[in-house]
C-alpha positions in Angstrom: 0.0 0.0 0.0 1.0 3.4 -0.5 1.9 5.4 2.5 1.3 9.9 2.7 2.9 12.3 4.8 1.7 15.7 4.7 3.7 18.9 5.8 3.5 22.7 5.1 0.4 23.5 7.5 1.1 26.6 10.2 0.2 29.6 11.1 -0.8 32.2 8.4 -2.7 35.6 8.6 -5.8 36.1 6.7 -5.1 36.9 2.7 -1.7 35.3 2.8 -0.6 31.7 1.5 0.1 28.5 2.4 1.4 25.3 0.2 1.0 21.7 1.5 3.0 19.2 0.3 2.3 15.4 0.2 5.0 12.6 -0.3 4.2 9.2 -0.6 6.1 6.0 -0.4 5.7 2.6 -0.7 4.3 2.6 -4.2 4.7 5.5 -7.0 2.2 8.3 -6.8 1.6 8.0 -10.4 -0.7 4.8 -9.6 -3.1 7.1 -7.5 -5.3 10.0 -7.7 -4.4 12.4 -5.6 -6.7 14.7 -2.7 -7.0 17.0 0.2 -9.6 16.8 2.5 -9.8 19.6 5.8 -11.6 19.1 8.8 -12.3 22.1 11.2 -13.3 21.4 15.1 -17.3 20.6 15.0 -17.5 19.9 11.8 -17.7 17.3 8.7 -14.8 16.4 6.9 -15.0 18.4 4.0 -13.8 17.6 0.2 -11.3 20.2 -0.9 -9.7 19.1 -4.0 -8.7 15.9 -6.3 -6.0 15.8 -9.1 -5.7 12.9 -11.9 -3.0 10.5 -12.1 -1.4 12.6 -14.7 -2.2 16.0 -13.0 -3.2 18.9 -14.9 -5.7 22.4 -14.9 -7.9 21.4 -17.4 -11.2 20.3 -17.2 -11.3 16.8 -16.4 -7.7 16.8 -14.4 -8.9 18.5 -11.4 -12.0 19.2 -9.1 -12.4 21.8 -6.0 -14.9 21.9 -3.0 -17.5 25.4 -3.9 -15.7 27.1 -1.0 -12.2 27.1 -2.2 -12.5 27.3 -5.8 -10.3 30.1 -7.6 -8.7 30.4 -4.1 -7.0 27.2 -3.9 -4.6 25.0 -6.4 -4.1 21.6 -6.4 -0.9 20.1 -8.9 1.2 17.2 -8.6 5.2 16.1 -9.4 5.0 12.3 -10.0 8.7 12.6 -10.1 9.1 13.6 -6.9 6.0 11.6 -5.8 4.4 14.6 -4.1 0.8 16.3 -4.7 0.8 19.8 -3.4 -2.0 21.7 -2.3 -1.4 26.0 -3.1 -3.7 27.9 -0.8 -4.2 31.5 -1.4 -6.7 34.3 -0.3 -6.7 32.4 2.9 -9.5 33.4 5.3 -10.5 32.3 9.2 -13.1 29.7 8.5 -10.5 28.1 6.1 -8.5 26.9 9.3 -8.7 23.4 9.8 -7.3 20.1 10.1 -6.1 19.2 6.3 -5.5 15.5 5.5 -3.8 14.0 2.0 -5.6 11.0 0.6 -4.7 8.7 -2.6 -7.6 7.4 -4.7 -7.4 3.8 -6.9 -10.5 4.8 -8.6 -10.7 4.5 -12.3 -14.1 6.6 -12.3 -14.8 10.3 -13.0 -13.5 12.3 -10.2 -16.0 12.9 -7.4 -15.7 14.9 -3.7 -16.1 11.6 -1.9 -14.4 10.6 0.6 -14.9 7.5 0.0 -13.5 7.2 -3.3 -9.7 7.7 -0.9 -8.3 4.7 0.6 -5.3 6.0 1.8 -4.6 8.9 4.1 -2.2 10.9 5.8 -2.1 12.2 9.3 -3.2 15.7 8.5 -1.7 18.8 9.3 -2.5 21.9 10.7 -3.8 25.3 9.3 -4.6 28.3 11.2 -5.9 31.4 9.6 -5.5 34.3 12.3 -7.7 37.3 11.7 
């Protein structure tokens, strides 16, 4: 199975930037569609974006949750084996819990969770105001 560790969360004032990163071992990156997924205290896991195996910003390559769109980038490096996760614009209620996860699916990409059977730890975002 293939293993993801994220890194990059902190502390970040509201309007600045933040970029997660996501390596994984154990098997190539290339095999799996990548995600991020965030999770804020009293909340729902929330979808916040999926790239193809082969990465991309076209249509078809990559989906976003409604409440990051045109704020928030998702790309990949299969070479390096990493799926990153650009966060700009970054506001308060965007401070939560984020967590990489790795996708065999061979279906049109969805915000499901359970389309992601593999996950990282998650790391930490806070948006100060």
């Amino acid at each position: 199975q293939v293993q993801l560790v994220e890194s990059g969360g902190g502390l970040v004032q509201a309007g600045g930037s933040l970029r997660l990163s996501c390596a994984a071992s154990g098997r190539s990156f290339s095999n799996y569609r990548g995600g991020w997924f965030r999770q804020a205290p009293g909340k729902e896991r929330e979808f916040v974006a999926g790239i193809s195996r082969t990465g991309g910003r076209n249509g078809g390559d990559t989906i976003y949750g409604d409440s990051v769109q045109g704020r928030f980038t998702i790309s990949r490096d299969n070479a390096k084996n990493t799926v990153y996760l650009h966060m700009n614009s970054l506001r308060p209620d965007d401070t939560a819990v984020y967590y990489c996860a790795a996708s065999s699916s061979w279906s049109v990409l969805r915000p499901l969770s359970d389309d992601y059977g593999y996950w990282g730890q998650g790391t930490q975002v806070t948006v100060s105001s």
